[in-house]
C-alpha positions as CSV (number, residue, x, y, z in Angstrom):
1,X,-17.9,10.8,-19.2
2,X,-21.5,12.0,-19.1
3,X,-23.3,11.5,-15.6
4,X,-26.6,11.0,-15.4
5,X,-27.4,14.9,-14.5
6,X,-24.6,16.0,-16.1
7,X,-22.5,16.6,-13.3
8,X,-18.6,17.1,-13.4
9,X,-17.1,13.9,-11.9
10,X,-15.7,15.6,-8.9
11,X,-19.4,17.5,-8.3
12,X,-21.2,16.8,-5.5
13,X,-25.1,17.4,-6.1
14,X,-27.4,20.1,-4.4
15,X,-27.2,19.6,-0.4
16,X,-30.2,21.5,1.5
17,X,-29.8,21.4,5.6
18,X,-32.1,23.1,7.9
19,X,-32.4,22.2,11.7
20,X,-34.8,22.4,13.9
21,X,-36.9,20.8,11.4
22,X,-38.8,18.8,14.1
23,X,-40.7,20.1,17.3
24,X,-40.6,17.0,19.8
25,X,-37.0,15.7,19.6
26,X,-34.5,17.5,21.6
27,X,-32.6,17.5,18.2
28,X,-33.5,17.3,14.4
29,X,-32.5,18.3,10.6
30,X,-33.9,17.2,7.6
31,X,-31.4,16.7,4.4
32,X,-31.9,16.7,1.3
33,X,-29.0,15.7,-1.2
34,X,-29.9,15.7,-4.9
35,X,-33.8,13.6,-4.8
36,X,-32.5,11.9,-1.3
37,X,-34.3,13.3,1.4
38,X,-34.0,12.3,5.1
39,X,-35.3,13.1,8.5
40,X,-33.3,13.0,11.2
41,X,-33.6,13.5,14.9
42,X,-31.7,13.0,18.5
43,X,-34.0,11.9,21.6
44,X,-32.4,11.7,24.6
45,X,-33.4,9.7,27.3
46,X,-32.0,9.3,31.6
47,X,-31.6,5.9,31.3
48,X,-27.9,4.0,29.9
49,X,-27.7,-0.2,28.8
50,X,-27.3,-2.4,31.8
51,X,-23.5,-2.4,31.0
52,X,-23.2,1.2,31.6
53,X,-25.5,2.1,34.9
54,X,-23.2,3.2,37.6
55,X,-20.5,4.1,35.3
56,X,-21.5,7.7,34.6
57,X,-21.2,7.4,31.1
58,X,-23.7,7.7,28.4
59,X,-25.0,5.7,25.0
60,X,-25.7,6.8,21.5
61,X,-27.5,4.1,19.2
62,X,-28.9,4.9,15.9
63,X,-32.0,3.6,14.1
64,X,-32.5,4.2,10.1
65,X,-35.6,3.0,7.9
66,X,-36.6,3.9,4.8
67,X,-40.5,5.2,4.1
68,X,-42.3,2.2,2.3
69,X,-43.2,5.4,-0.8
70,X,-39.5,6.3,-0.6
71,X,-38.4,4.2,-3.7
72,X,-39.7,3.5,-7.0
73,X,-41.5,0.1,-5.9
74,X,-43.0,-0.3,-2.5
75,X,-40.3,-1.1,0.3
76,X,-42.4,-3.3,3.2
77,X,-42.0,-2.4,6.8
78,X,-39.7,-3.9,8.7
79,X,-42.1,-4.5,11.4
80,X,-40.7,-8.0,13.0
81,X,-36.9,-8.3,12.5
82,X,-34.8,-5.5,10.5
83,X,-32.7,-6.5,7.0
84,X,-29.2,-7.3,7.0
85,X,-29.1,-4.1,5.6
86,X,-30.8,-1.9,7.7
87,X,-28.7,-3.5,10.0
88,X,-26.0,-2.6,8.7
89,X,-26.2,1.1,8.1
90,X,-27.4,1.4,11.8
91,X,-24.6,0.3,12.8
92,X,-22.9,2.6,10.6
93,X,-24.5,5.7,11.9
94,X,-24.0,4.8,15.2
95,X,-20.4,4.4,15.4
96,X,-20.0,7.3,12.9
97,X,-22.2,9.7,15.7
98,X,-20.0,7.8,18.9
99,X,-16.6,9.0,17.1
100,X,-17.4,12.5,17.5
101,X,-18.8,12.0,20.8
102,X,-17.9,12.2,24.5
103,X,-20.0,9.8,26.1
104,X,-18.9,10.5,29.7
105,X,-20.0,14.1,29.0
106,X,-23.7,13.0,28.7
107,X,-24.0,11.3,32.0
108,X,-25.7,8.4,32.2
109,X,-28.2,9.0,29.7
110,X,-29.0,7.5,25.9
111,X,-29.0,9.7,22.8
112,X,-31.1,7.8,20.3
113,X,-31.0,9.2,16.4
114,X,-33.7,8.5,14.1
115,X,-33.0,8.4,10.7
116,X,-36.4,8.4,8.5
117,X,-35.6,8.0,4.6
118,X,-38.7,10.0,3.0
119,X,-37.1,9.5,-0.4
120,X,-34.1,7.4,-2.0
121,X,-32.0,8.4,-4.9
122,X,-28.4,6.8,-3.4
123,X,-26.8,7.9,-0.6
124,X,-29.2,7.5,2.0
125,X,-26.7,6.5,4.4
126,X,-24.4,9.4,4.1
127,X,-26.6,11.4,4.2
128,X,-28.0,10.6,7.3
129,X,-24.9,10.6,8.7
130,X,-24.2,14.0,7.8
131,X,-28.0,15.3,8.8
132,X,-27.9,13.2,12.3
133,X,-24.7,15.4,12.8
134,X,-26.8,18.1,12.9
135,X,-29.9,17.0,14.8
136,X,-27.3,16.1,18.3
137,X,-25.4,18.7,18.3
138,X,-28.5,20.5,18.5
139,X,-29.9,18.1,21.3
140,X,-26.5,18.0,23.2
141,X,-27.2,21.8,24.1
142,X,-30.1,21.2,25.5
143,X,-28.0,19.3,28.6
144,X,-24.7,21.1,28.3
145,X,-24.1,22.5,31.5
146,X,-21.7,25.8,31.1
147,X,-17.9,25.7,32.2
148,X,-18.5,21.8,31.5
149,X,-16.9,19.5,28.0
150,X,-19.9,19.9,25.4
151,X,-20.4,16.2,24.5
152,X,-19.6,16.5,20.6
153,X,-16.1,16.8,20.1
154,X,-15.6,17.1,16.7
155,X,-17.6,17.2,13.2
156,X,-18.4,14.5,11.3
157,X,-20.1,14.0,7.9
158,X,-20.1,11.2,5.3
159,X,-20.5,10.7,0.9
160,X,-19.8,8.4,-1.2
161,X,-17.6,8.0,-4.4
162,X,-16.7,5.4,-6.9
163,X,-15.7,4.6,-10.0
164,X,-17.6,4.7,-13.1
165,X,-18.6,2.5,-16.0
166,X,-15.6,3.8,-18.0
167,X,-13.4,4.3,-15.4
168,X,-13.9,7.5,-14.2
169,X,-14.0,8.4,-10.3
170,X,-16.8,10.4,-9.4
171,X,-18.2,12.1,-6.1
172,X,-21.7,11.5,-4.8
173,X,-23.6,8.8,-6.6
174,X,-27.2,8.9,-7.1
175,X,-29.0,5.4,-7.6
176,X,-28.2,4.8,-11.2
177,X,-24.4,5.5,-11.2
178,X,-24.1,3.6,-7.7
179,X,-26.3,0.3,-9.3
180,X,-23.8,0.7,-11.9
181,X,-20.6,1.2,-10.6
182,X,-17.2,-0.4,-10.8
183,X,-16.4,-0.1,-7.5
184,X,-18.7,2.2,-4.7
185,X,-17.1,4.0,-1.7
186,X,-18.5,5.4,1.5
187,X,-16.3,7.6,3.5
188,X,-16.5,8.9,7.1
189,X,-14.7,11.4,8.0
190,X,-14.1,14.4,10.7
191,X,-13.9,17.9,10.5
192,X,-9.9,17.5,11.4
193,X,-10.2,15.2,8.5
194,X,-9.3,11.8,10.5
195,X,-10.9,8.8,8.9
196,X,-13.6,6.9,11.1
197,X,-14.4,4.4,8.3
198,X,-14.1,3.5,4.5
199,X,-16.3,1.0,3.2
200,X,-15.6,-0.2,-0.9
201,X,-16.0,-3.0,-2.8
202,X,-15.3,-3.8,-6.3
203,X,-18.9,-4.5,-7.4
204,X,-18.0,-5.3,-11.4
205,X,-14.1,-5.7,-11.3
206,X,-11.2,-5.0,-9.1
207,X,-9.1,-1.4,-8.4
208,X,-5.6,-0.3,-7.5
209,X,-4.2,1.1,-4.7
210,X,-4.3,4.1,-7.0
211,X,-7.7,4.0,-7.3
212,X,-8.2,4.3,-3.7
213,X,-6.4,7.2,-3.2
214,X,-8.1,9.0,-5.6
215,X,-11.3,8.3,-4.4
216,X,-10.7,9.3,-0.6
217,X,-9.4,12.7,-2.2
218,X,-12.5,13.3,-4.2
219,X,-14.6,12.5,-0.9
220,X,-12.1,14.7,1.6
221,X,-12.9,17.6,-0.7
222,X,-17.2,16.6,-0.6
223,X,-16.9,16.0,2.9
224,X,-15.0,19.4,3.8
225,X,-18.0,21.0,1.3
226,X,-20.4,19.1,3.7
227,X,-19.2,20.1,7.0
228,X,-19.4,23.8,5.8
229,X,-23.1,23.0,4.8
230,X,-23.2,21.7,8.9
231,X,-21.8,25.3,10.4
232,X,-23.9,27.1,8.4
233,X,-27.1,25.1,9.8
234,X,-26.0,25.2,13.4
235,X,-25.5,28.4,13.2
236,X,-23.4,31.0,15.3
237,X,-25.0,29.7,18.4
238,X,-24.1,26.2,18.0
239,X,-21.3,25.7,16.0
240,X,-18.5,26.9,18.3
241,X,-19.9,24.4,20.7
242,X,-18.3,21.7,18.9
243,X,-15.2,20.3,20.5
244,X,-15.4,23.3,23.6
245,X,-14.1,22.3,26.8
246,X,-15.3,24.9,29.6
């Protein structure tokens, strides 16, 4: 199979991460995989839901939009009430970003990630997952007391992977191999390599159990390439934060 840039199928494309890419937010990264390019940042904020005050354990809620100029045709605001979609992948990032996280060890106090797509070739969603990683571990220093459980207890990064018109599996689809595909896979997983979700559908036709498995080893092998990508943005003074207790 030839992919659209020539790619070998189990090729991710070009992944650029670089923190601190914002000055306000206690946290941010921009990513750039392939054309997809995404803001992201962490806010955090001394106040929890209703639910939570008195409990001495924190939130983390996500919010993701794409830039009306980030796709070929205009994409209106979503100024009143959000898509199904945009719904959707909030949602996603969220509970991707809660997995790794230990909300007692934030006290009473609401990480918020912002998500800003700036440009959309596929993968917008994984991608932000894997950026946002970036932009709270960043913020989570900036209330980690020493001797104390630094809030983010593991890495976490995302990518998709799917199989082709022919029936080939391939890693990291831009637009026209995902509007195209057989079936299209996004996979969540940790740096110990745990699964936090899997999300496929046979878009054109069904696929085996075979299938599957195939495509969760090509994205384990993108994902471990993406978590690398993570450490080297944090940096020595951040990444052996991660998962330290005292």
């Amino acid at each position: 199979m030839s992919r659209t840039d020539k790619r070998m199928s189990n090729e991710m494309r070009e992944v650029f991460l670089q923190r601190r890419f914002q000055i306000h937010p206690a946290g941010s990264a921009f990513i750039q995989v392939g054309n997809t390019k995404v803001i992201c940042s962490a806010t955090i904020e001394d106040h929890v839901p209703h639910f939570l005050k008195g409990t001495g354990t924190g939130w983390l809620n996500a919010e993701y939009s794409l830039l009306p100029t980030s796709t070929e045709l205009r994409v209106p605001r979503e100024r009143n009430r959000l898509s199904g979609r945009t719904a959707e992948i909030q949602r996603l990032i969220g509970r991707a970003l809660r997995a790794v996280t230990d909300l007692s060890a934030i006290g009473e106090r609401t990480i918020t990630i912002d998500c800003d797509v700036i440009q959309a070739d596929g993968g917008t969603r994984t991608a932000s997952i894997t950026g946002a990683f970036v932009a709270l571990v960043e913020a989570c220093e900036t209330i980690y007391e020493v001797g104390k459980v630094f809030p983010v207890k593991d890495f976490v990064a995302a990518i998709s992977a799917g199989i082709s018109t022919d029936g080939e599996k391939i890693l990291d689809l831009c637009y026209a191999e995902d509007s195209t595909a057989v079936a299209d896979c996004n996979v969540v997983m940790t740096g110990s390599g745990e699964l936090v979700e899997v999300q496929i559908t046979g878009e054109k036709n069904t696929f085996s159990r075979t299938d599957l498995n195939e495509i969760l080893d090509l994205a384990e092998g993108g994902i471990a390439k993406l978590i690398d990508l993570q450490k080297n943005a944090l940096g020595r003074d951040l990444v052996w934060r991660v998962g330290r207790i005292g």
